[in-house]
N, C-alpha and C positions, 0 to 999 in steps of 0.2 A: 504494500500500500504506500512505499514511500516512491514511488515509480515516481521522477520529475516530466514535465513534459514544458515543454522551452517555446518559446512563440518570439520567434523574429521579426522585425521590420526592416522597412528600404534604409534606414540608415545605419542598420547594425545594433541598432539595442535590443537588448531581449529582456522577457519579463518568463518567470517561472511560474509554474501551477504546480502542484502535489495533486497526484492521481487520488487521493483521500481526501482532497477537500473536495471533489466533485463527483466522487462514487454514492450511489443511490442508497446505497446501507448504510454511510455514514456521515459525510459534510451538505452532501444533495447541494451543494454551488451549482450558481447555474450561469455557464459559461456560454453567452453568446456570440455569434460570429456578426458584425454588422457590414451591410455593404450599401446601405444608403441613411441618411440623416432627413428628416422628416422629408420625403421622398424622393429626396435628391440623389443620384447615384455618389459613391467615391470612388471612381473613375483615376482622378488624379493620383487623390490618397490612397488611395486603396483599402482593401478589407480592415477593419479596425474589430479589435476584441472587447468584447461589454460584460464586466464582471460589475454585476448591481450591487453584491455583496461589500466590495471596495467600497472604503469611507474617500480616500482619496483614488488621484492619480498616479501612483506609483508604478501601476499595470500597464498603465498608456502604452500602444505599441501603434503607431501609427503607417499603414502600410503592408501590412504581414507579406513575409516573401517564405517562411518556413511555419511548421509547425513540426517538432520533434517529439512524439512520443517516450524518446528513454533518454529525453533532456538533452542529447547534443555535446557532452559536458566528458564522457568518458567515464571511466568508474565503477559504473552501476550502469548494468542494463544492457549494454553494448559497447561496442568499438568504439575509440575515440575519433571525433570527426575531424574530419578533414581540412583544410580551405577550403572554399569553393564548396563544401560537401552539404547541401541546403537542397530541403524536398517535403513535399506538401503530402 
């Protein structure tokens, strides 16, 4: 349950998630994918992540170009990544 799962943006920041704060047996977070702002596409920005839970913005990922299920980080989970090694 401590499985990280990593979310990249177009400039390189990443924000983490723990697979147990969004597992339905236990944190139930509810992690949304947004791709438009009161109906507008973001096109430019791109897909942006909506964690309601968040008192702040610390999460902000503006753009998503990854989304890593075993965190991207090495360690735990998998192979350590790469450069360039970025996949949805």
């Amino acid at each position: 349950m401590r499985l990280p799962i990593a979310v990249t943006g177009a400039d390189g920041r990443r924000a983490l998630l723990c697979w147990a704060e969004i597992a339905p047996d236990l944190g139930q977070a509810r992690v949304l994918l947004a791709t438009r702002v009161d109906g507008t596409p973001l096109d430019r920005r791109g897909p942006q992540p909506v964690l309601p839970q968040d008192r702040c913005g610390a999460r902000y990922i503006s753009g998503i170009t990854a989304v890593r299920v075993d965190g991207g980080y090495g360690g735990y989970g998998g192979r350590p990544a790469a450069e360039g090694d970025e996949g949805l």
